[in-house]
C-alpha positions as CSV (number, residue, x, y, z in Angstrom):
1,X,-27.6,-7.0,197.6
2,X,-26.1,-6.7,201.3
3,X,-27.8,-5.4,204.0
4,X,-26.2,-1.4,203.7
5,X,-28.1,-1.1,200.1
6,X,-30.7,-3.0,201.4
7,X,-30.9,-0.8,204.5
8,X,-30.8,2.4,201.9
9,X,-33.3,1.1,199.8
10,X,-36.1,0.6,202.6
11,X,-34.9,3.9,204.1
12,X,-35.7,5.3,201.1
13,X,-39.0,4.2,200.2
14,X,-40.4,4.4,203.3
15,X,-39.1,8.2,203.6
16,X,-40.5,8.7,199.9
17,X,-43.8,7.1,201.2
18,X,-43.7,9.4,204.1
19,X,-43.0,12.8,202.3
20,X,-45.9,12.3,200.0
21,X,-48.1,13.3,203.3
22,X,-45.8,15.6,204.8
23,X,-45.9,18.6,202.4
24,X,-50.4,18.3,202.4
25,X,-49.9,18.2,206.0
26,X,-47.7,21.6,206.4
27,X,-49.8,23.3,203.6
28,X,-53.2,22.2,203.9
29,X,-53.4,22.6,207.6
30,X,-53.1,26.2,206.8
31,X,-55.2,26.7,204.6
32,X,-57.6,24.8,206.7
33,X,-57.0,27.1,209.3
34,X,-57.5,29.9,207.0
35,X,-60.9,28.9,205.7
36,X,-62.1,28.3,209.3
37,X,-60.8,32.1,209.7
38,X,-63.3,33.2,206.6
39,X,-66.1,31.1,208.2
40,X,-66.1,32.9,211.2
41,X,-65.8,36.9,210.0
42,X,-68.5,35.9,206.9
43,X,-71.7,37.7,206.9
44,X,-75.0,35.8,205.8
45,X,-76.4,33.2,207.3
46,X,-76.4,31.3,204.5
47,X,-72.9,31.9,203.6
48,X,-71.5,30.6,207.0
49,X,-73.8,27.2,206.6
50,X,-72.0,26.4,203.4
51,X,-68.3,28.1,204.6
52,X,-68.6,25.3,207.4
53,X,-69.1,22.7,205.0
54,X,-66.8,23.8,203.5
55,X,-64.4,23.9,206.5
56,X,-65.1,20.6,207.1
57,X,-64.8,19.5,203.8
58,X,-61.2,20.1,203.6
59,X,-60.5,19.5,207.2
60,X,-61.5,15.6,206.2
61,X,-58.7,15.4,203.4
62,X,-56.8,16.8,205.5
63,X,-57.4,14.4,208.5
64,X,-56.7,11.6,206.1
65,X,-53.4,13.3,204.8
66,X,-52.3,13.6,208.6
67,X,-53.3,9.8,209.5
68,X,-50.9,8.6,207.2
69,X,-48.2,11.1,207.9
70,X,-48.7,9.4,210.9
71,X,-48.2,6.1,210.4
72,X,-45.5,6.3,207.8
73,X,-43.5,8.3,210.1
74,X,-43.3,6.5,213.4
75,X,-41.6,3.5,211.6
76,X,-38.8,5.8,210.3
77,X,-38.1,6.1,214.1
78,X,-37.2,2.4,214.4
79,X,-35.1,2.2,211.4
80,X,-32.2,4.0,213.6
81,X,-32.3,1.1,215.9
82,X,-32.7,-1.5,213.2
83,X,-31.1,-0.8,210.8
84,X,-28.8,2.0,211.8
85,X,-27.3,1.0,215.1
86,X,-24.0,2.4,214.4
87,X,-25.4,6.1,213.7
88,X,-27.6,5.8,216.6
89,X,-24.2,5.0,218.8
90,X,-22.6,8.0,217.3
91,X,-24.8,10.7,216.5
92,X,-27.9,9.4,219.9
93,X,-26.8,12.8,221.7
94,X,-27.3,15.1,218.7
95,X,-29.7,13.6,216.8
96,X,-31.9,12.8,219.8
97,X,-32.4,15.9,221.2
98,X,-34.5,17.6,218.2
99,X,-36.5,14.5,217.9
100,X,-37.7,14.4,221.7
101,X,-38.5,17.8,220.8
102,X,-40.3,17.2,218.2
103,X,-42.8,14.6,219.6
104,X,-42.5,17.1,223.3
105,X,-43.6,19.5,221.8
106,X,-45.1,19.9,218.0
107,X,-46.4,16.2,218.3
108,X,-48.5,16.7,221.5
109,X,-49.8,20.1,220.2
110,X,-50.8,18.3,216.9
111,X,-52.7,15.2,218.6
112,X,-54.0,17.3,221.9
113,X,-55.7,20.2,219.6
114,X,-56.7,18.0,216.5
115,X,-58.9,16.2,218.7
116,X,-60.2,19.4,220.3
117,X,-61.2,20.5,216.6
118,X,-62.3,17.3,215.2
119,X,-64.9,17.0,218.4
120,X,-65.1,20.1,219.6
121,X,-67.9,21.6,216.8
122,X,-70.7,23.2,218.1
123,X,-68.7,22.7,221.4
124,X,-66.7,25.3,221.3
125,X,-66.7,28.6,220.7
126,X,-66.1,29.8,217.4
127,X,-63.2,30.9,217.8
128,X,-61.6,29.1,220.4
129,X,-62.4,26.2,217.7
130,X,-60.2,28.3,215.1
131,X,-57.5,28.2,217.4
132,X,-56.8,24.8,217.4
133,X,-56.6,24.7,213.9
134,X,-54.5,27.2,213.9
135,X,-52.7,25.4,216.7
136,X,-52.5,22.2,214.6
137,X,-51.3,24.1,211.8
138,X,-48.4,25.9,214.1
139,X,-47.7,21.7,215.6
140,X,-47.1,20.4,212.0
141,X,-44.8,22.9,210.6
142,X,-42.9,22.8,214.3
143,X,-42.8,19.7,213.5
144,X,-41.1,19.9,210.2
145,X,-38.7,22.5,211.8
146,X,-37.1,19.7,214.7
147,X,-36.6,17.3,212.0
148,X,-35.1,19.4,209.8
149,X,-32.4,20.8,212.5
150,X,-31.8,17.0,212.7
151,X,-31.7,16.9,209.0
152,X,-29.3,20.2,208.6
153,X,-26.7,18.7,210.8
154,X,-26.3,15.5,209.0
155,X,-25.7,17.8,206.1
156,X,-23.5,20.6,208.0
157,X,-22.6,19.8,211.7
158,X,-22.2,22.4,213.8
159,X,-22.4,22.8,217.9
160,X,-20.5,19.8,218.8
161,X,-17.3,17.7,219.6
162,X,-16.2,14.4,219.1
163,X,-15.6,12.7,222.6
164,X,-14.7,9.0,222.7
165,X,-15.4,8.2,219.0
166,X,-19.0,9.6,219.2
167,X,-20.2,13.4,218.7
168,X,-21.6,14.9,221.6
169,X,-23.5,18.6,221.8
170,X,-21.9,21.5,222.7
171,X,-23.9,24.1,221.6
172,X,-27.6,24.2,221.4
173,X,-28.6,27.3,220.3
174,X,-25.6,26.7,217.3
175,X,-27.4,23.8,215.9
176,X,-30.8,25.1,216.0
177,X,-29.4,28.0,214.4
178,X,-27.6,26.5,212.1
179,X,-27.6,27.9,208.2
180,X,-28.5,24.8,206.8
181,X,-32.1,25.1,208.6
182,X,-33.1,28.0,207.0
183,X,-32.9,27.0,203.7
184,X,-34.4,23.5,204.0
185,X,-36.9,24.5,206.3
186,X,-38.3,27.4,204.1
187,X,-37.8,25.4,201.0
188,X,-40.0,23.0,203.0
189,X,-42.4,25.2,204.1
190,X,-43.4,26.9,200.7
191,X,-43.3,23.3,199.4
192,X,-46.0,22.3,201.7
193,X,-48.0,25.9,200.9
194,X,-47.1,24.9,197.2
195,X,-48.7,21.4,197.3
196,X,-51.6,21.8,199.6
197,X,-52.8,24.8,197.5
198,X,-52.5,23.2,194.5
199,X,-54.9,20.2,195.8
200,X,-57.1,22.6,196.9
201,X,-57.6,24.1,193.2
202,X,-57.4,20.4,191.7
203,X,-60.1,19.6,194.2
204,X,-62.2,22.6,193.1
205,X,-61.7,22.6,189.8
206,X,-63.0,19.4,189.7
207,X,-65.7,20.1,192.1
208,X,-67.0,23.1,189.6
209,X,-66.9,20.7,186.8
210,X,-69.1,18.1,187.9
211,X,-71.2,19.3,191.1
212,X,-73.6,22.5,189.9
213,X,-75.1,22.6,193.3
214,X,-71.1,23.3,194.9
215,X,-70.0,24.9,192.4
216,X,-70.6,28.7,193.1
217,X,-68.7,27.7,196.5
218,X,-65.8,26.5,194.9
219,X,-65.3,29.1,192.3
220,X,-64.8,31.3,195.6
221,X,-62.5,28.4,197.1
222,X,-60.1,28.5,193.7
223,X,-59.7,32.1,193.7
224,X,-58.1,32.6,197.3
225,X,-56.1,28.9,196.4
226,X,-54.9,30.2,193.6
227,X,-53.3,33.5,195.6
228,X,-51.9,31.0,198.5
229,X,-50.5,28.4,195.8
230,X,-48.9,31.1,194.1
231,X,-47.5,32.6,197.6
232,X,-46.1,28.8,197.8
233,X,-44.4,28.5,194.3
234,X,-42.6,32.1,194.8
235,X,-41.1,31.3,197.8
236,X,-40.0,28.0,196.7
237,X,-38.2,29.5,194.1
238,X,-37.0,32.4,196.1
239,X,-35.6,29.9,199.0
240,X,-34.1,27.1,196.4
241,X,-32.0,29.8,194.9
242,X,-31.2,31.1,198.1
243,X,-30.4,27.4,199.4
244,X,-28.5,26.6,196.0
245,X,-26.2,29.8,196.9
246,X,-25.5,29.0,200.1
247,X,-24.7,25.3,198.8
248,X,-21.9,26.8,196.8
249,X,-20.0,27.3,200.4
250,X,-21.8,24.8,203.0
251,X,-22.1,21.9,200.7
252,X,-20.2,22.6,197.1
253,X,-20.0,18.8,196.0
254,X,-23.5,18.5,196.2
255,X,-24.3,21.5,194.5
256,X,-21.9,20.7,191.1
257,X,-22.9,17.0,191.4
258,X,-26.6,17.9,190.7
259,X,-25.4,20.3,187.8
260,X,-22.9,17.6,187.0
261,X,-20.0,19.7,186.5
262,X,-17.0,17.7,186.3
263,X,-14.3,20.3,186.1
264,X,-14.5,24.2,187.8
265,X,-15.8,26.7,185.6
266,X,-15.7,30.3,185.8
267,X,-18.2,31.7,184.0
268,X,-19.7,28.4,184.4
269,X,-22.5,26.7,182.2
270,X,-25.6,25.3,182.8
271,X,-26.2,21.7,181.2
272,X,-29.5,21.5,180.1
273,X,-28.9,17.9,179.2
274,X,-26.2,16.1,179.4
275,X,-24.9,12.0,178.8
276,X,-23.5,11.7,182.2
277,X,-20.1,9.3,182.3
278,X,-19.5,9.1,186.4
279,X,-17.0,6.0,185.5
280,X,-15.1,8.6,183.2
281,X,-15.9,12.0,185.2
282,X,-16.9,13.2,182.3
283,X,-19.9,14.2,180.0
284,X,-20.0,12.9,176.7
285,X,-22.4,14.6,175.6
286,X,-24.3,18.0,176.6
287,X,-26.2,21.1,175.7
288,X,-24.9,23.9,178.0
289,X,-25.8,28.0,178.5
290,X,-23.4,29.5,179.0
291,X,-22.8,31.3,182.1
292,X,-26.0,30.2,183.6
293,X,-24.9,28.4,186.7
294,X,-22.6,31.1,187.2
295,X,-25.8,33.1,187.9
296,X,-27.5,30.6,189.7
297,X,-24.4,30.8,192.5
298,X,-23.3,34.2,192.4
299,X,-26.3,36.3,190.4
300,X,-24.0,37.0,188.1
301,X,-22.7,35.7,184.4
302,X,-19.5,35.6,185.7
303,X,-17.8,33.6,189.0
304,X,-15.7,30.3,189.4
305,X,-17.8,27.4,190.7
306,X,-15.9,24.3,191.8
307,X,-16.3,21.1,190.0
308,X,-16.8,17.6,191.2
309,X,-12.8,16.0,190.2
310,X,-11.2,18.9,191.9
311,X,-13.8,18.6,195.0
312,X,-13.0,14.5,194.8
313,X,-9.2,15.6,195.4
314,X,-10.0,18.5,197.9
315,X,-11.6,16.1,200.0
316,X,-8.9,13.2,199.8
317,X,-6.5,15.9,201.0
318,X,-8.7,16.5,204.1
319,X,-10.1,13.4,205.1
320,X,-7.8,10.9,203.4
321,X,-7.7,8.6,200.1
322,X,-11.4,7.4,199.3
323,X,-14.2,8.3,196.7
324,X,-16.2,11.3,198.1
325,X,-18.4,11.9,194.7
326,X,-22.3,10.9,195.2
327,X,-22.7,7.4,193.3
328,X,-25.4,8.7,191.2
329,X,-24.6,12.3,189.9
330,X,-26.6,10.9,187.1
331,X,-29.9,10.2,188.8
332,X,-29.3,14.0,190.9
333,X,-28.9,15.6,187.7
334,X,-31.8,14.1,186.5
335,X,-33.7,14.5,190.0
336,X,-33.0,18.2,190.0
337,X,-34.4,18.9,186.6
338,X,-38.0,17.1,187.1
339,X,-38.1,19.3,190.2
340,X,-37.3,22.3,188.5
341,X,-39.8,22.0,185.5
342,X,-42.3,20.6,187.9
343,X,-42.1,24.0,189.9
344,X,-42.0,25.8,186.4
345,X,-45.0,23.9,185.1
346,X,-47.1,24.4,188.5
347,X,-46.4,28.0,188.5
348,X,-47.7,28.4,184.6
349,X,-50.9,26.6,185.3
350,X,-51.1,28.6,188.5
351,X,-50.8,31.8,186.7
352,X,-53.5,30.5,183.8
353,X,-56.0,29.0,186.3
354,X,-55.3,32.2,188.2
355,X,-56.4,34.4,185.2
356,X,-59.2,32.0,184.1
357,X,-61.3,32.3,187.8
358,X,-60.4,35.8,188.2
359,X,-61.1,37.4,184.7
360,X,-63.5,34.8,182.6
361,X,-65.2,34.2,185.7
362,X,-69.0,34.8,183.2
363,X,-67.3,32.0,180.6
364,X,-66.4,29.0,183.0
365,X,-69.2,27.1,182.6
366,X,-68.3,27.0,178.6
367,X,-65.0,25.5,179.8
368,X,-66.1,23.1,182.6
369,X,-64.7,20.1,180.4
370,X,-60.7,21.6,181.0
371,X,-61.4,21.8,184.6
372,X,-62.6,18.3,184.3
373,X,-59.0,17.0,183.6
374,X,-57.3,19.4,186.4
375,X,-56.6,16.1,188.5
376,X,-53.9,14.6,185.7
377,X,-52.1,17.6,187.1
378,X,-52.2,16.8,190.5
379,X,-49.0,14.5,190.5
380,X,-46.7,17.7,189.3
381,X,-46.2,18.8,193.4
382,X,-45.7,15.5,194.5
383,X,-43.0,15.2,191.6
384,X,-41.1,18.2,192.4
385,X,-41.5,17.2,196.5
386,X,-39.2,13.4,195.7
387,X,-37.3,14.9,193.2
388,X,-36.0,17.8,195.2
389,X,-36.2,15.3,198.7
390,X,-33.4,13.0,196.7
391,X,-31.2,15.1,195.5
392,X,-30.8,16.7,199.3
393,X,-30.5,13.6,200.6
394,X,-28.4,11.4,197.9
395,X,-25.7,14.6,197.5
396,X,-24.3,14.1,200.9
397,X,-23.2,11.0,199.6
398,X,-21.2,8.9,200.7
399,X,-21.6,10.5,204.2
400,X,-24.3,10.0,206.4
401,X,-23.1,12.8,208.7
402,X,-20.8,14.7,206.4
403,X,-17.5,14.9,207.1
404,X,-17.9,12.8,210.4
405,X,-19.6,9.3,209.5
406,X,-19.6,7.5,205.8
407,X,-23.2,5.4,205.5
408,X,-21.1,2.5,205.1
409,X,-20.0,3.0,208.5
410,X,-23.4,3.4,210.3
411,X,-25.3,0.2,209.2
412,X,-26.3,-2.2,212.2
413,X,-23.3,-4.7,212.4
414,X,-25.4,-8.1,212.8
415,X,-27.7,-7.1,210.5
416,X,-28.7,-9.7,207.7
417,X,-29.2,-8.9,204.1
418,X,-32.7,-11.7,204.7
419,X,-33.6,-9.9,207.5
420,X,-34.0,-6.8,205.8
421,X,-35.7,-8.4,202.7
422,X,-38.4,-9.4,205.0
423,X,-39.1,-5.7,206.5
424,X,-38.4,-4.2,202.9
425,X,-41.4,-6.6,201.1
426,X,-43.4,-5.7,203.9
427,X,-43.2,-2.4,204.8
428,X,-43.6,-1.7,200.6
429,X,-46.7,-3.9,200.8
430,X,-48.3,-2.7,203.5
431,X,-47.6,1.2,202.8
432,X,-49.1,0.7,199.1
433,X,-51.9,-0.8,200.3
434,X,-52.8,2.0,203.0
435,X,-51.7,5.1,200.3
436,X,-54.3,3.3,197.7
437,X,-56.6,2.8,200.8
438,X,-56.2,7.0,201.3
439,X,-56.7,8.1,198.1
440,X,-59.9,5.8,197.1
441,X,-61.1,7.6,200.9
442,X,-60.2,10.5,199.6
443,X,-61.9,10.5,196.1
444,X,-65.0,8.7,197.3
445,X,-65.4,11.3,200.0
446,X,-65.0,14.1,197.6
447,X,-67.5,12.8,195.2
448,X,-70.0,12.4,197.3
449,X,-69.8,15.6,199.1
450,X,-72.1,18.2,198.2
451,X,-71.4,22.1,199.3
452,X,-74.8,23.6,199.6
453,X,-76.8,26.2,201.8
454,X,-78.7,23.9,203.4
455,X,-78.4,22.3,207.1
């Protein structure tokens, strides 16, 4: 392999490594926050010993979440230089400006008040101590917002020119403003409610299962999780079909690549499955309903939506002759479904857990063994989180900026394909090693801890 797949492919895995933290971060930082909220309005003395546990409890998954956010994210930062020279040349004054930003601003409010809250108990006042949390929980998803206005112009520029073969800024506000951000960022956002809520009722359920002298504390703890995971999985759905919509105009190759429609369609179909040919343009093979992505794009069983071979020749009109199809509408296609029946299969079990804690409440202890086997499930967030994370990023393909650079065109020129083996190996080695060295923390730390009234 040459050193552009070789660049992709550590890009890739290292950003995969990364967005298993990121989505815990954004959502259990909340709900952290939140629990510190019901700690300090609770009544009985009691109560408010094992509600500060409790607190803590979850603040220490999440401070092991947000230490390897951490470290898996600052060497993303030094890939542009390393491996990405040429897109650093051309894109520095864009793509610069929302990442000083985001460490200016999001990541000194993250590190100054984390430490406040992770030293400042019995320190503090009450609720001056909330406040941080709440301020950490307002850093992270600021956070998320600056790299995602980064993000949003690689997929739709806006607010610039192109002065002496680079693009320079010429509007702020536009590309903080831009369309794109809104649906990414809100996808994002209920994505990280989504996942952190659902670790919160894995984590509980299990707790209730196998810890009697917790457990009356966590049966409280998976009721209000329940309510903020389902909050989460609503408005993923609500934004992704908002985002898929807006697709249809901002981004339409990317949007009939992941449905692999190869010619347009009006109504059009949805495949459920399909035996993707990309060599041919074609599928061989496919079960469709009809009418269905019709709906998707225009709420409504009728409506034309563009397919892939007469994007290809749209876009050789515009920008010249080339191949402008993502090289694995296969893998997007497939990508897009495992997020899809992730988020379908997390909002059942939502909806049945929901109904189990709220209504059989007097018959869970004659069901403790189901609850037992809660954390198999665990994996179904993080599924939907890569899933959905490829497809966004493989369907600009092959532009890195669309419309303004091709990938091919943005790898570091004296870059080696050995030198990149080297960082690849390692990086992959060392970031398995820490994401095993998290969760055994985590586990051990969540076994061990016991949620009861006394000091």
């Amino acid at each position: 392999m040459d050193a552009l797949i070789l660049s992709r492919l550590q890009f890739a895995i290292t950003t995969l490594y990364h967005f298993l933290f990121v989505p815990v971060t954004l959502g259990l930082s909340i709900f952290v926050a939140l629990l510190e909220t019901w700690y300090i309005f609770s009544g009985s003395y009691e109560e408010r010993v094992r509600l500060k546990k409790l607190v803590k409890f979850f603040g220490t998954i999440f401070l092991i979440n947000f230490a390897m956010g951490v470290v898996t994210g600052i060497v993303q930062e030094f890939h542009f230089g390393m491996n990405w020279s040429e897109y650093a040349r051309f894109m520095g004054d864009i793509f610069g400006a929302p990442l000083a930003l985001e460490a200016l601003s999001a990541f000194f409010i993250e590190s100054t008040f984390i430490g406040l809250w992770i030293f400042g108990w019995d320190k503090l006042n009450e609720k001056l101590h909330c406040l941080c949390i709440w301020l950490v929980a307002f850093g992270s998803n600021l956070s998320a917002f600056w790299i995602l206005v980064a993000n949003s112009f690689m997929q739709h520029p806006v607010g610039y020119a192109i002065e002496d073969g680079r693009a320079v800024m010429t509007d702020f506000v536009e590309l903080v403003t831009n369309p794109y951000v809104v649906g990414e960022y809100s996808h994002a956002l209920f994505a990280g409610i989504t996942t952190g809520g659902f670790l919160v009722i894995v984590v509980s359920a299990w707790k209730i299962a196998s810890d009697e002298a917790s457990r009356d504390m966590f049966i409280k703890t998976i009721r209000r999780a329940v309510l903020y995971t389902l909050v989460g999985v609503l408005g993923v759905m609500g934004s992704g079909h908002m985002h898929a919509q807006y697709l249809a105009e901002a981004n339409p190759m990317k949007l009939a690549s992941f449905e692999a429609l190869w010619e347009t369609e009006n109504p059009a179909p949805f495949a459920v499955i399909a035996d993707i040919n990309q060599e041919a343009r074609r599928n061989d093979s496919e079960i469709l309903i009809p009418g269905m992505f019709s709906f998707m794009v225009h709420n409504s069983f009728n409506g034309e939506v563009k397919g892939i071979n007469d994007l290809q020749r749209e876009a050789v009109e515009k920008y010249g002759s080339g191949y402008y199809i993502p090289n694995d509408v296969r893998g997007m296609f497939w990508s897009f479904r495992a997020m899809v029946g992730s988020g379908g299969a997390l909002l059942l079990i939502v909806l049945v857990t929901g109904g189990f804690v709220f209504f059989c409440r007097n018959k869970i202890r004659d069901h403790l063994c189901c609850l037992k086997f809660m954390p198999l499930l665990l994996p179904l967030p993080f599924i939907a989180n890569s899933a959905g994370w490829y497809i966004a990023e493989a369907g600009r393909q092959p532009w890195i900026v669309v419309g303004l650079q091709k990938t091919a065109l943005a790898v570091s020129p004296n870059l080696s394909a050995g030198e990149v083996w080297i960082t690849l190996i390692g990086f992959t080695a060392i970031y398995l090693f820490l994401a095993v060295w998290a969760v055994f923390a985590a586990v051990m730390f969540i076994r061990r801890t016991r949620i009861t009234a006394e000091e």
